[in-house]
ZAPALUM-977613 format. One record per residue (C-alpha): residue number from 1; residue in one letter; x, y, z. Coordinates in steps of 0.05 Angstrom, whole numbers, plus 5000, padded with zeros to 4 digits. Example, Ala and Ser with C-alpha at 12.3 -4.5 7.8 and 13.67 -1.06 7.14 Angstrom:
2
n_res_X_Y_Z
1_A_5246_4910_5156
2_S_5273_4979_5143
! end
This chain:
425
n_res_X_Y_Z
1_X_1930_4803_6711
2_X_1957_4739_6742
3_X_1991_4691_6697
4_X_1953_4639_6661
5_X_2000_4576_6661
6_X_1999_4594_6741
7_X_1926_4585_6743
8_X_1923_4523_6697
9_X_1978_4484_6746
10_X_1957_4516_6810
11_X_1883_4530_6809
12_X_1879_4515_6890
13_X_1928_4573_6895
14_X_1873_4621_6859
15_X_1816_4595_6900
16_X_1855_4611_6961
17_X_1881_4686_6944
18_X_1807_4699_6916
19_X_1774_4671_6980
20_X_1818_4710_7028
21_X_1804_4772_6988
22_X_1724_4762_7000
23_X_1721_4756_6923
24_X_1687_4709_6873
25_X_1721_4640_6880
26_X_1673_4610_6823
27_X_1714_4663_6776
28_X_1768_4614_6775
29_X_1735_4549_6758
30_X_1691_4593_6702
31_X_1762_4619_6673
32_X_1796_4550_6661
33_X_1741_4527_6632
34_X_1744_4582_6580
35_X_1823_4580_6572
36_X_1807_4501_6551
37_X_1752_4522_6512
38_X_1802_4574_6486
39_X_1867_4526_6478
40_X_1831_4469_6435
41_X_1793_4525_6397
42_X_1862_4547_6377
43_X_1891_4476_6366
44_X_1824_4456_6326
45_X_1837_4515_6288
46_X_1906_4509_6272
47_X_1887_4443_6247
48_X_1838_4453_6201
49_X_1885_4509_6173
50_X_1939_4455_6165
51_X_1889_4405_6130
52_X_1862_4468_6082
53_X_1936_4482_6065
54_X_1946_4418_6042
55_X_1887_4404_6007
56_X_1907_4478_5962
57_X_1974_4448_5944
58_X_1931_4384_5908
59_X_1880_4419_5876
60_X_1919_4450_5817
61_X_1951_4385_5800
62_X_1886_4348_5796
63_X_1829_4332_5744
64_X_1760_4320_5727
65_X_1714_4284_5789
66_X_1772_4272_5828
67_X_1787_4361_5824
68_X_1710_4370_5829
69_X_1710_4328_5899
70_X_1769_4368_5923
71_X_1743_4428_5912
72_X_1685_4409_5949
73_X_1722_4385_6006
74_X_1761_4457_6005
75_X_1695_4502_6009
76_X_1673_4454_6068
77_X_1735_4462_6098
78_X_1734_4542_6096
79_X_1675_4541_6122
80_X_1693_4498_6184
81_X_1754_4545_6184
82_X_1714_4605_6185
83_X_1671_4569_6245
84_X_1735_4549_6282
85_X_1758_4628_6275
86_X_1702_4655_6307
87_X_1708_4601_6364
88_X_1773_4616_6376
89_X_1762_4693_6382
90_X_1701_4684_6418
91_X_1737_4640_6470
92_X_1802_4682_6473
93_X_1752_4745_6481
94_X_1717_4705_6542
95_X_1786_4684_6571
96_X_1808_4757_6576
97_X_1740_4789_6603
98_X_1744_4735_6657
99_X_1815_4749_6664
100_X_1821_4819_6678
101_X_1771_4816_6736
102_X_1810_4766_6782
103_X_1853_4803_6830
104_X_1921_4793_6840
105_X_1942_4737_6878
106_X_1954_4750_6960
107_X_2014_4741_6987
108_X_2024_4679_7036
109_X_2044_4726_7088
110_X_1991_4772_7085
111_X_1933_4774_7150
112_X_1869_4737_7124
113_X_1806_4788_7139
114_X_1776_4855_7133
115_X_1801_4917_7145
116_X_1805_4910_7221
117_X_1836_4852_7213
118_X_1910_4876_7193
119_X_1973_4873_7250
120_X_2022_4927_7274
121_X_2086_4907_7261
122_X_2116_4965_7290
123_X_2106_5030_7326
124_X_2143_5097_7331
125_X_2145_5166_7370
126_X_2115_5185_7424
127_X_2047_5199_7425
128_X_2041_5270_7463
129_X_1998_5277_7532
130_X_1967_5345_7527
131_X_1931_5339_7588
132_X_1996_5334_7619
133_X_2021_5400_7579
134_X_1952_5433_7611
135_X_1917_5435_7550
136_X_1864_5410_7509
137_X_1878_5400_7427
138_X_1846_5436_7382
139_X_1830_5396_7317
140_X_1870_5404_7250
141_X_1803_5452_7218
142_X_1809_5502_7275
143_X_1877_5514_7276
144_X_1872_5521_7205
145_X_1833_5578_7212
146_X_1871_5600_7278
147_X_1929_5602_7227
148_X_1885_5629_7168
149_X_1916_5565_7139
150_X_1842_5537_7115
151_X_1779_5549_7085
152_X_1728_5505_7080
153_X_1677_5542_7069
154_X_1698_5580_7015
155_X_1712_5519_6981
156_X_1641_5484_6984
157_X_1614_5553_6967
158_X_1661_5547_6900
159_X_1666_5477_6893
160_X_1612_5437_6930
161_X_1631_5392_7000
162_X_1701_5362_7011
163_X_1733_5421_6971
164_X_1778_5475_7005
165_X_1828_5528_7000
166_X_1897_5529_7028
167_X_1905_5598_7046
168_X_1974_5635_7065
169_X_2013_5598_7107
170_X_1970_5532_7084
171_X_1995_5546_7026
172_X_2058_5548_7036
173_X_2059_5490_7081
174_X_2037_5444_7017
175_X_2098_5473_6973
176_X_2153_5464_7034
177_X_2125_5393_7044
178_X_2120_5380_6955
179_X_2193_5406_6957
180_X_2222_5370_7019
181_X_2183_5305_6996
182_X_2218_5314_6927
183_X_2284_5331_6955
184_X_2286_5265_7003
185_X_2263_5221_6937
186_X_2314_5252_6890
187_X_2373_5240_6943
188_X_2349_5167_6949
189_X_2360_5166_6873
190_X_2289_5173_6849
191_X_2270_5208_6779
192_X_2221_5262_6794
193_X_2160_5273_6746
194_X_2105_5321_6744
195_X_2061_5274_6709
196_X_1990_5273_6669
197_X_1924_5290_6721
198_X_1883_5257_6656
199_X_1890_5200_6630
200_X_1860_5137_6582
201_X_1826_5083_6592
202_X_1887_5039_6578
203_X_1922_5065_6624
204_X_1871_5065_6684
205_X_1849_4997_6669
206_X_1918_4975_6665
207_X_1930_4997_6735
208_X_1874_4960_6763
209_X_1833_5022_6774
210_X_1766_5004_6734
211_X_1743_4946_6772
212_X_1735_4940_6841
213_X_1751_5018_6850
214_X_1709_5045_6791
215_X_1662_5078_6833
216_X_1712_5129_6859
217_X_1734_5154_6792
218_X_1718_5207_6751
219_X_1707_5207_6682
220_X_1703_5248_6629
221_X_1650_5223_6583
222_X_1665_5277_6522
223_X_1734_5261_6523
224_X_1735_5190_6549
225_X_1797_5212_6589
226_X_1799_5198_6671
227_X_1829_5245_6724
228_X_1878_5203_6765
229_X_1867_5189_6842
230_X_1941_5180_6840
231_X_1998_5195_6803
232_X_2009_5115_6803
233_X_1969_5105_6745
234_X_2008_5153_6698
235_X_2075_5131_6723
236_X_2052_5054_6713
237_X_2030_5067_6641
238_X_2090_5108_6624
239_X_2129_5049_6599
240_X_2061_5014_6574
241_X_2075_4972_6514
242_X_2149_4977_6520
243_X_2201_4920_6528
244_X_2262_4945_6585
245_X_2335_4927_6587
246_X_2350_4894_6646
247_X_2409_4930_6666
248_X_2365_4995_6668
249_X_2330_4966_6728
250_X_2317_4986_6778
251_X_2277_5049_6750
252_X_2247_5097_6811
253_X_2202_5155_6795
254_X_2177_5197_6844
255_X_2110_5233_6811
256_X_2073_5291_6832
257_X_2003_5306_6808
258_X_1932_5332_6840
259_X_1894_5266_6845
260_X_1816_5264_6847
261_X_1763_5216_6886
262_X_1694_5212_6887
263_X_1702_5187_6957
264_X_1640_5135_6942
265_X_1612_5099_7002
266_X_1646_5154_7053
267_X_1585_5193_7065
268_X_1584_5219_7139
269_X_1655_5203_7150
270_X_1708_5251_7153
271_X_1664_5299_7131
272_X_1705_5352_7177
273_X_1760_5389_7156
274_X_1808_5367_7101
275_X_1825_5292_7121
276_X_1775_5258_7063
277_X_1772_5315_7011
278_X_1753_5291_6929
279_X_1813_5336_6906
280_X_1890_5340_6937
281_X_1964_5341_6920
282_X_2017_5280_6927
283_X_2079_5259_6915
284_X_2078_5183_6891
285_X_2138_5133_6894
286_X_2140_5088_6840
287_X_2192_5028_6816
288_X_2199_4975_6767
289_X_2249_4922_6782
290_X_2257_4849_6774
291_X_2209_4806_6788
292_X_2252_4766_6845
293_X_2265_4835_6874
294_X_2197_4855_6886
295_X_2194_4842_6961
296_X_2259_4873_6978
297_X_2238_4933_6939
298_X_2172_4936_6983
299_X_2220_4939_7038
300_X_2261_4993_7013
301_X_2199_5035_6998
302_X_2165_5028_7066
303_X_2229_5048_7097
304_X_2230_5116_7056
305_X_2157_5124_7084
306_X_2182_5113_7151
307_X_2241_5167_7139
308_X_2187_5211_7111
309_X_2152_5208_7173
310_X_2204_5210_7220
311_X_2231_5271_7192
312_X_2167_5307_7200
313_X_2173_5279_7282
314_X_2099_5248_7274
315_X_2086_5189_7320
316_X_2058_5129_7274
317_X_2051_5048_7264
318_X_2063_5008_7204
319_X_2013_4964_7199
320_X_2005_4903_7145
321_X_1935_4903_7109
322_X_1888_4853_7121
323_X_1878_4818_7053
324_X_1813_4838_7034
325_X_1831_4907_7045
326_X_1884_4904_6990
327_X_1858_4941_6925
328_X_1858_4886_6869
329_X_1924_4898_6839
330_X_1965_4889_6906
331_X_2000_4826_6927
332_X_2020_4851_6993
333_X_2011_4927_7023
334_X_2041_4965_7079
335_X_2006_5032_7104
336_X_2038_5076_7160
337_X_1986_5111_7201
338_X_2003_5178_7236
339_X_1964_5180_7306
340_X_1914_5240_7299
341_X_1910_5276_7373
342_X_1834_5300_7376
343_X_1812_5232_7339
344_X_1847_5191_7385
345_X_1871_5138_7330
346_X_1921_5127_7278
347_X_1905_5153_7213
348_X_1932_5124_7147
349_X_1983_5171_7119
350_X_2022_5132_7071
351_X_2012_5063_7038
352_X_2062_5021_6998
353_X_2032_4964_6952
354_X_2075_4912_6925
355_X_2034_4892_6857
356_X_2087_4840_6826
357_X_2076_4832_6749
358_X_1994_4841_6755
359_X_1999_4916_6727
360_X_2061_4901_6680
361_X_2031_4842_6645
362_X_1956_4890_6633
363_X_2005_4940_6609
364_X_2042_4901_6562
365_X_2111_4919_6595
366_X_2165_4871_6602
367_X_2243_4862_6610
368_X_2295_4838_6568
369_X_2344_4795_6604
370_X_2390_4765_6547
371_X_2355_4721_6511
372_X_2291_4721_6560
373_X_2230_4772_6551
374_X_2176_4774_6614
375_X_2145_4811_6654
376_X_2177_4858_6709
377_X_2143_4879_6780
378_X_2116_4949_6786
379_X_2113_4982_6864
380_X_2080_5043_6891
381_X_2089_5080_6955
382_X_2057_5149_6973
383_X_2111_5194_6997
384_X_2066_5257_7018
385_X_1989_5258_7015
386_X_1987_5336_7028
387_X_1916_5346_7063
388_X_1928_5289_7107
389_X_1999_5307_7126
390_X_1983_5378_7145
391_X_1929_5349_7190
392_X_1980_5309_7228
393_X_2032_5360_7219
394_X_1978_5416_7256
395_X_1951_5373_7307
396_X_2011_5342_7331
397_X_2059_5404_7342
398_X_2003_5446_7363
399_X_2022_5496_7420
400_X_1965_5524_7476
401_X_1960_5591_7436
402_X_1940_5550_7371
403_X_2016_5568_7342
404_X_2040_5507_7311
405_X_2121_5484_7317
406_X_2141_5471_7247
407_X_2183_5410_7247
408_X_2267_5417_7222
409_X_2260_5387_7163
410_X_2212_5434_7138
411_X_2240_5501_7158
412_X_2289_5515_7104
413_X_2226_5511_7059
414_X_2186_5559_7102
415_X_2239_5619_7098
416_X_2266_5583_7163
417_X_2202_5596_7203
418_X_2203_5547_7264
419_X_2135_5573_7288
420_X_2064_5582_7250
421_X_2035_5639_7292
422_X_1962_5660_7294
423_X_1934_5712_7246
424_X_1910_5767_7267
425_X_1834_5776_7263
! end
């Protein structure tokens, strides 16, 4: 959540960030009014407290009609207490339920629009002409059965659409890219975490994941528990409700979990393959750090994407999100798109999201800085969505015989395999 005083001083500031998001502006105006209704509750309140105190202390040392009016005057004044009270709470109660559904303000640098609307800022690789090779690409699904990589079908016979199997060499392929994912974040000084696939509603509220994105999660309505669509949530609440020394920051965690989507409101899209599937693997980079060094941590974070990447010789953009493309709690957001040969597009692969103290102040976790106790800013940046990567990873170093050139990086992973060859059938 955004930061009340910030609202009350700059309310234009609100209007703005809500309007470029596409969002409710007349949230704002109906959310000061309740924080007044809320403050002068509170100061009413404390008032009438004050004047009931005082009244106590003069009761025992008076008499007769003079005792008898005070005492009168007390059970009028508990009763106005009592009415004050339930003011207070109601307005506090109102305050927060507004609160908690305004998004996090957009950063001024951030492209006003939809999600067409963001801009490359940059652009690597080369993207591969296979007409010029002689060739024409086969798509990631068929040389994931070329491979016996894949299985699609077996999965929506077990599981129902957008399910699969990786199968041998798929298989594999997801632990060499898991372990050479964790390998890069651990040398770059990240914690790794295998971290909770279920979590509470704290937690997933906290994160900014039962608003606008409610739709796509699943619950658990025996349990009241949520499986994650990202290893973001449980690495965000890990420190819920805790107060940090600031010397510990900068804390990195790199987190790897399944993560589950409904995939609401993609019906007909994707529907091929493993590109848009409602269960997958990823690794998840995560940091909490000062406030102030929010931005430069973005920065840090999109360049480990782009290493990422690089290493796995994918051509890609980096593109900056349009801002009402940006999930509530994000201030700012960076994805990196691989280009997908047989789609003929870039495809989001990774995203970073800079989310400044929105998450940190839902989940209660601050910093101590001396004397000083406030919020921190909490990033996330995927590091490896599995399904997608193997899609770029296969169509992109495909060979004419469906064999697939496994890039360097990966090979010590693979038993130092530089070629996927065709099964046999």
């Amino acid at each position: 959540m955004i930061d009340l005083r910030l609202l009350r001083e700059d309310p234009d500031r609100v209007r703005a960030s809500q309007r470029a998001r596409g969002e409710d502006v007349a949230l704002v105006d109906s959310l000061l009014s309740a924080d007044e209704r809320r403050r002068s509750s509170g100061v009413r309140f404390d008032e009438l407290r004050a004047e009931q105190k005082a009244l106590g202390k003069l009761i025992p040392k008076a008499s007769g009609d003079e005792k008898a009016e005070l005492l009168k005057k007390a059970s009028q004044l508990a009763a106005d207490v009592k009415v004050a009270d339930a003011e207070r709470d109601a307005a506090d109660t109102e305050t927060q339920e507004l609160l908690v559904q305004l998004s996090n303000l957009v950063h001024p640098d951030v492209p006003v629009g939809g999600e067409e609307d963001f801009v490359t800022l940059e652009t690597h690789g080369t993207i591969r002409d296979f007409g010029a090779e002689g060739f024409e690409p086969k798509d990631h699904l068929e040389l994931g059965q070329i491979l016996g990589a894949i299985d699609v079908e077996r999965g929506a016979k077990v599981s129902g659409s957008r399910f699969y199997f990786l199968t041998g060499i798929g298989a594999l392929l997801e632990l060499a890219l898991v372990n050479a994912a964790i390998a890069q974040a651990t040398a770059a000084g990240f914690t790794p975490m295998l971290t909770p696939a279920l979590v509470r509603s704290q937690s997933m509220a906290g994160t900014g994941f039962l608003g606008q994105a409610a739709q796509d999660v699943y619950h658990l309505d025996k349990d009241d528990l949520y499986l994650v669509g990202t290893s973001e949530v449980a690495l965000a609440a890990y420190h819920m409700d805790e107060i940090l020394d600031a010397d510990r920051l900068p804390l990195r965690y790199a987190g790897f979990s399944p993560c589950f989507r409904r995939e609401a409101g993609s019906h007909g899209k994707d529907t091929r393959g493993i590109f848009r599937v409602h269960q997958f693997d990823k690794v998840e980079m995560f940091s909490y750090v000062a406030p102030e060094d929010s931005q430069a941590e973005h920065q840090r974070l999109l360049e480990w994407e782009k290493q990422w990447l690089t290493s796995l010789e994918l051509p890609y953009r980096v593109i900056d999100v349009a801002s009402g493309d940006l999930g509530s709690s994000a201030s700012r957001k960076f994805d990196c798109e691989a280009w997908i040969p047989t789609q003929g597009k870039y495809r989001e692969l990774t995203s970073t999201s800079d989310c400044t103290e929105f998450q940190s102040r839902r989940l209660q976790i601050r910093v101590r800085d001396g004397k000083q106790v406030r919020p921190l800013a909490t990033l996330n940046g995927t590091l490896c969505a599995v399904p997608r990567t193997i899609v770029a990873i296969l169509e992109n170093h495909q060979q004419a015989d469906g064999s697939v050139r496994v890039p360097e990086v990966l090979r010590p992973y693979l038993g130092g395999r530089e070629i996927l060859e065709p099964v046999a059938k």
